[in-house]
ZALUM-181904 format. One record per residue (C-alpha): residue number from 0; x, y, z. Coordinates in nm, 3 decimals, padded with zeros to 5 digits. Layout:
BEGIN
+-----+---------+---------+---------+
: seq :       x :       y :       z :
+-----+---------+---------+---------+
: NUM :       X :       Y :       Z :
...
+-----+---------+---------+---------+
***
This chain:
BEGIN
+-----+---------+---------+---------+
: seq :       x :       y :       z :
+-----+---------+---------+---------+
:   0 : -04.036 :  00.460 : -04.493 :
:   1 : -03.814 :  00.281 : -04.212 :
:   2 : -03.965 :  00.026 : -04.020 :
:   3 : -03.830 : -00.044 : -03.648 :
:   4 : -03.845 : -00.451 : -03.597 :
:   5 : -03.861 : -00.604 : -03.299 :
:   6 : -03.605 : -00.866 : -03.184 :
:   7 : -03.497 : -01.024 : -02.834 :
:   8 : -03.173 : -00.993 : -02.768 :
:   9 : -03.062 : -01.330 : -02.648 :
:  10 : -02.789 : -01.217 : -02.384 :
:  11 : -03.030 : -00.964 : -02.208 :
:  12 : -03.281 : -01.207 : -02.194 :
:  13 : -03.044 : -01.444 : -02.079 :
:  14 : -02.928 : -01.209 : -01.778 :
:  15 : -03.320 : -01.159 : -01.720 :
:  16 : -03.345 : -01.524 : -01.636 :
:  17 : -03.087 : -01.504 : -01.430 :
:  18 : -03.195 : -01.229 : -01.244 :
:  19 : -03.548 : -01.395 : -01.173 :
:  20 : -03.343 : -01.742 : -01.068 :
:  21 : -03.159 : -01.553 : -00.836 :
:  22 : -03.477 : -01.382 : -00.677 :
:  23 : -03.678 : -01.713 : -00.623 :
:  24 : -03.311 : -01.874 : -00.509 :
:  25 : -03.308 : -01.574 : -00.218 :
:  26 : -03.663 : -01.655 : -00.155 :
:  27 : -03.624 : -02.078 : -00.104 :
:  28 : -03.311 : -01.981 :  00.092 :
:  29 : -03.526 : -01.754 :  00.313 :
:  30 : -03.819 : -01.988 :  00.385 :
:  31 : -03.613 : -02.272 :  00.467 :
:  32 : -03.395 : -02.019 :  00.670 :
:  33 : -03.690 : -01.928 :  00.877 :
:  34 : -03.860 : -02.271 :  00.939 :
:  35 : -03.514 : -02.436 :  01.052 :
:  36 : -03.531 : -02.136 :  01.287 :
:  37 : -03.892 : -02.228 :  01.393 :
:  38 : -03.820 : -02.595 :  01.386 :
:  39 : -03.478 : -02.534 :  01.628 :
:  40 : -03.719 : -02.245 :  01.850 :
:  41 : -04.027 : -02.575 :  01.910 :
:  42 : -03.725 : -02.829 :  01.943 :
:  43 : -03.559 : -02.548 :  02.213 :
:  44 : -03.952 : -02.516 :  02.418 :
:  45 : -03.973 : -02.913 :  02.405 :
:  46 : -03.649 : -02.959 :  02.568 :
:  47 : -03.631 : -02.656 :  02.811 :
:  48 : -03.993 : -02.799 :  02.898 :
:  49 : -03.828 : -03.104 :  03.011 :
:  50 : -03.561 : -02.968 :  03.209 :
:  51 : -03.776 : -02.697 :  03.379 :
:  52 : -04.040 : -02.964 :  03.497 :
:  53 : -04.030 : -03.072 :  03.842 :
:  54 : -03.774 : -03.413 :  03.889 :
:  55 : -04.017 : -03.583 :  04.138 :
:  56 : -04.368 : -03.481 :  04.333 :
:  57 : -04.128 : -03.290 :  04.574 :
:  58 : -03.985 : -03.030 :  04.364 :
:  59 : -04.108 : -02.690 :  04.440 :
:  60 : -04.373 : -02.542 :  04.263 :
:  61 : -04.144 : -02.281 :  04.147 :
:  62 : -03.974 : -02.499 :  03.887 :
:  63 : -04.268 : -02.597 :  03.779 :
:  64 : -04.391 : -02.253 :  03.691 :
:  65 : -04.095 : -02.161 :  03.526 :
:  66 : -04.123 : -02.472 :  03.318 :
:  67 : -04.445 : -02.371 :  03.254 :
:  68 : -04.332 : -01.998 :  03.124 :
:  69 : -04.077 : -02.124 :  02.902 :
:  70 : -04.281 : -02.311 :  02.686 :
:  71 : -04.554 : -01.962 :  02.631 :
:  72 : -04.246 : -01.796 :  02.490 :
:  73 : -04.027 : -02.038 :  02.276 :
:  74 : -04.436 : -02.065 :  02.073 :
:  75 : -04.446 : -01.703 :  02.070 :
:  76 : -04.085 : -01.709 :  01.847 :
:  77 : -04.218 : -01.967 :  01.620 :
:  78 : -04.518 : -01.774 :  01.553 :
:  79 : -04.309 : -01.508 :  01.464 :
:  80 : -04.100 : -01.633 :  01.291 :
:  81 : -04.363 : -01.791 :  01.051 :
:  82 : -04.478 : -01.430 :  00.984 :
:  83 : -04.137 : -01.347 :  00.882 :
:  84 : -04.167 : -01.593 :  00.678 :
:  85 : -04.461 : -01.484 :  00.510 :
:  86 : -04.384 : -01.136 :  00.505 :
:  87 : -04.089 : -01.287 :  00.289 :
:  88 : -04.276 : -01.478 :  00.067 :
:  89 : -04.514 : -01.189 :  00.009 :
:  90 : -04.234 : -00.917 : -00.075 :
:  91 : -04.052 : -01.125 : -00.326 :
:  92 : -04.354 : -01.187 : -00.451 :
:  93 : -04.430 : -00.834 : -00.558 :
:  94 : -04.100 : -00.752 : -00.646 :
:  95 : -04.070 : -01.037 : -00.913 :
:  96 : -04.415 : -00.910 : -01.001 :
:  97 : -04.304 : -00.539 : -01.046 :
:  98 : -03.964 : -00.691 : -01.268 :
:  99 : -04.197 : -00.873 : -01.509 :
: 100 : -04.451 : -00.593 : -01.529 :
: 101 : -04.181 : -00.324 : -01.600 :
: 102 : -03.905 : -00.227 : -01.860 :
: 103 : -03.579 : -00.322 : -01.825 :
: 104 : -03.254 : -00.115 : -01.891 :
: 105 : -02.903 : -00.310 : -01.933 :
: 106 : -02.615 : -00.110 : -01.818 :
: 107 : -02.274 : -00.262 : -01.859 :
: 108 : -01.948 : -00.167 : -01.710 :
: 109 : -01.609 : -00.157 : -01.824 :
: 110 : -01.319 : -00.325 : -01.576 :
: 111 : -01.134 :  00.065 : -01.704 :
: 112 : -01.448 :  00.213 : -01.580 :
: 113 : -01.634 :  00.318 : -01.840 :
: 114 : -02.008 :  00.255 : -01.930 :
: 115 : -01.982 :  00.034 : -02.219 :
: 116 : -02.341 :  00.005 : -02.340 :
: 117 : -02.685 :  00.053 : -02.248 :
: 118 : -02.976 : -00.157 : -02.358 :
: 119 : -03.344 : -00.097 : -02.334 :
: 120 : -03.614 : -00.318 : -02.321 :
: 121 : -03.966 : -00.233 : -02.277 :
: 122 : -04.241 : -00.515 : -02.292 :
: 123 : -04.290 : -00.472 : -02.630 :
: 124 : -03.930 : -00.514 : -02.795 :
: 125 : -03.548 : -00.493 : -02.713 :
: 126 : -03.423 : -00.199 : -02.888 :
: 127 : -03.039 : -00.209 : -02.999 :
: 128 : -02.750 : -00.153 : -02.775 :
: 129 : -02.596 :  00.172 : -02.758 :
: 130 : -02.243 :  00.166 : -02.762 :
: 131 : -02.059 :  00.411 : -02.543 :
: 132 : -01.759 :  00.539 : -02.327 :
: 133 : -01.865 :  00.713 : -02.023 :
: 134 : -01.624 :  00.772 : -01.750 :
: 135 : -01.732 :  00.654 : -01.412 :
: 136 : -01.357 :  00.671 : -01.271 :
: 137 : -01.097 :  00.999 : -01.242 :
: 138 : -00.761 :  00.998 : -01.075 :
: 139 : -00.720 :  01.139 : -00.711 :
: 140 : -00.545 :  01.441 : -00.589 :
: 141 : -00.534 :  01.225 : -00.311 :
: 142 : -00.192 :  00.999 : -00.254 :
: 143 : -00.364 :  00.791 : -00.048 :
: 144 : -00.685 :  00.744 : -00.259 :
: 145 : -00.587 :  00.623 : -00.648 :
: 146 : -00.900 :  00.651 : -00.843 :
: 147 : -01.221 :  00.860 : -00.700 :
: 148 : -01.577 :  00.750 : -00.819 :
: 149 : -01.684 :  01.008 : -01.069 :
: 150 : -02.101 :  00.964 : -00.930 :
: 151 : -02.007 :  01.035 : -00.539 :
: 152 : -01.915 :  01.370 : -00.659 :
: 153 : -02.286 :  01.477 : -00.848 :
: 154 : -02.581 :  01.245 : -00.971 :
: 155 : -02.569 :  01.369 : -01.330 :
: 156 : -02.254 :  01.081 : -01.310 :
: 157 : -02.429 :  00.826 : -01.174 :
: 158 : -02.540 :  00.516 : -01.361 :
: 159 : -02.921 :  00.549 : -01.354 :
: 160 : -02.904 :  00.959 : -01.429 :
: 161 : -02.677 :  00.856 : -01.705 :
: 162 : -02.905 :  00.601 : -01.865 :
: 163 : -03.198 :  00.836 : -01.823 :
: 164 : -03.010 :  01.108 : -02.038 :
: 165 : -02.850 :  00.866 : -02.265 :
: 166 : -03.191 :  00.693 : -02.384 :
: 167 : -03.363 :  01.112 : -02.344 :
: 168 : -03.619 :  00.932 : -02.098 :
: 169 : -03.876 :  01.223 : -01.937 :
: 170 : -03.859 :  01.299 : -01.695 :
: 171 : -03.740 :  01.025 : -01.507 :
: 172 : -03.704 :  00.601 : -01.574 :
: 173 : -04.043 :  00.527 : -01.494 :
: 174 : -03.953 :  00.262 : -01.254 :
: 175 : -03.762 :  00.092 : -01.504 :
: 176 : -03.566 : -00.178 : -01.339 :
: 177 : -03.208 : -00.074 : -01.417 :
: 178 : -02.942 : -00.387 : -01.391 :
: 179 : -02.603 : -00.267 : -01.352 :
: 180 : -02.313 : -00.541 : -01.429 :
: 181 : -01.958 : -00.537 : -01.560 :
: 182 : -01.769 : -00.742 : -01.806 :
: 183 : -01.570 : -00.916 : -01.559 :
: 184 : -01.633 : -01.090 : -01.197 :
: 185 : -01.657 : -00.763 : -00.942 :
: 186 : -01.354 : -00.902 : -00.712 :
: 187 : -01.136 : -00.805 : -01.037 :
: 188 : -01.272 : -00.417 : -01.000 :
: 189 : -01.111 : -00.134 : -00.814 :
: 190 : -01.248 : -00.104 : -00.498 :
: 191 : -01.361 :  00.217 : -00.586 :
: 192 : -01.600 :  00.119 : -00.913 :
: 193 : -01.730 : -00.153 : -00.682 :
: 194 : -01.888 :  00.084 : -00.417 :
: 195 : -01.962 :  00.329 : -00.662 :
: 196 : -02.175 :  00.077 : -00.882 :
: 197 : -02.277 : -00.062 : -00.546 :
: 198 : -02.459 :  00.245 : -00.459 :
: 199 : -02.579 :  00.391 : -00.747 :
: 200 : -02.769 :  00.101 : -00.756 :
: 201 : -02.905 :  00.133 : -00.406 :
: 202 : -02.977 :  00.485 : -00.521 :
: 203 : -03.130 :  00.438 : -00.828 :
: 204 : -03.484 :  00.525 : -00.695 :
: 205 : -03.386 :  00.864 : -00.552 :
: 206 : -03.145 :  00.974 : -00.868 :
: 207 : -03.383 :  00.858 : -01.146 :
: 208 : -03.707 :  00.659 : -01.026 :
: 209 : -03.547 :  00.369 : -01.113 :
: 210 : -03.504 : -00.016 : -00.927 :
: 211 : -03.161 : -00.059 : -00.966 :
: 212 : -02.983 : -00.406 : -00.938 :
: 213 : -02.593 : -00.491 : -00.915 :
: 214 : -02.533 : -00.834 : -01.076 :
: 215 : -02.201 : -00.960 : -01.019 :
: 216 : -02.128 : -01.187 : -01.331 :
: 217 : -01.895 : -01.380 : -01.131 :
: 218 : -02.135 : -01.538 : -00.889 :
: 219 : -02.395 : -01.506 : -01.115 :
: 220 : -02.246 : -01.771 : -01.380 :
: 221 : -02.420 : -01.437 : -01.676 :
: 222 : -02.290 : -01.556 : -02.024 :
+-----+---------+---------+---------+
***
């Protein structure tokens, strides 16, 4: 009788972590986006206040009702954008949610183009890596275009469908998250394998029911 043991395998969850760092990192950089923008719209209404207001009891009333308007409005930015703000907070919030609630799927790429492995993970256990050799990248008729992007020409080559055949999930990924990255820093790639990768991922949903994620292990400082 076999028995199928569970293990963690330390660079996935490694990437993981990453992954989740990155997400809270957008978030932080967001907020504090958003309330310098507040701060710099109430500093704005303070000092256009000041200017607008009459210089002495003989000013016309004009200027002072103009003064008056300007303040209304600059508020009327802050307040929105504190609800940006929120609206933020609240969407990262369920997406990190959603991550940590869902199964993961490990796709990496070749710098030759080819899908090197795919890893699953489901909340239960990490199963082992499959090892593979799947051609994202053909040569182009084209003398103007060197290499054409094997998935812009039918999903069944794109990197979500793939993984979906590859690990025989039915009939789709289940809203797997799906994080696509490549065994060197994407500014080494063809341009070519970069936008390909780049939107497969952004079309993950509609190929496979699938979140899919680009990580760029040169900005990303992966292992």
């Amino acid at each position: 009788m076999s028995c199928r043991h569970r293990k963690r395998i330390p660079e996935l969850t490694s990437l993981l972590d990453t992954l989740f760092i990155l997400v809270f990192a957008a978030l932080i950089q967001a907020r504090a986006g958003s309330e310098g923008e507040a701060a710099a719209e109430e500093q704005r209404a303070e000092e256009a206040a000041a200017e607008e207001a009459p210089a002495d009891a003989a000013a016309d009333a004009g200027g002072a009702d103009d003064a008056g308007a300007a303040a209304p409005d600059a508020g009327a930015e802050a307040v929105a954008a504190r609800a940006e703000r929120e609206r933020i907070a609240r969407a990262t919030a369920r997406f990190v949610g959603a991550i940590r609630n869902q199964g993961t799927i490990l796709v990496v790429v070749s710098g030759e183009g080819y899908i090197a492995s795919i890893t699953q993970q489901t909340p239960e256990e990490t199963l082992p890596p499959e090892e593979l050799k799947i051609k994202l990248l053909r040569d182009s008729e084209d003398p103007d275009v060197r290499l054409v992007y094997r998935g812009h020409e039918g999903k069944e080559n794109r990197v979500c469908e793939v993984a979906r055949r590859e690990l025989a999930l039915e009939p789709d990924l289940g809203r797997a998250v799906v994080i696509i990255t490549t065994d060197r820093p994407l500014a080494d790639l063809p341009y070519s394998l970069v936008t390909g990768l780049a939107d497969d991922a952004a079309g993950c949903f509609d190929d496979a029911n699938g979140l899919g994620i680009l990580v760029d292990p040169g900005r990303a400082n992966l292992p």
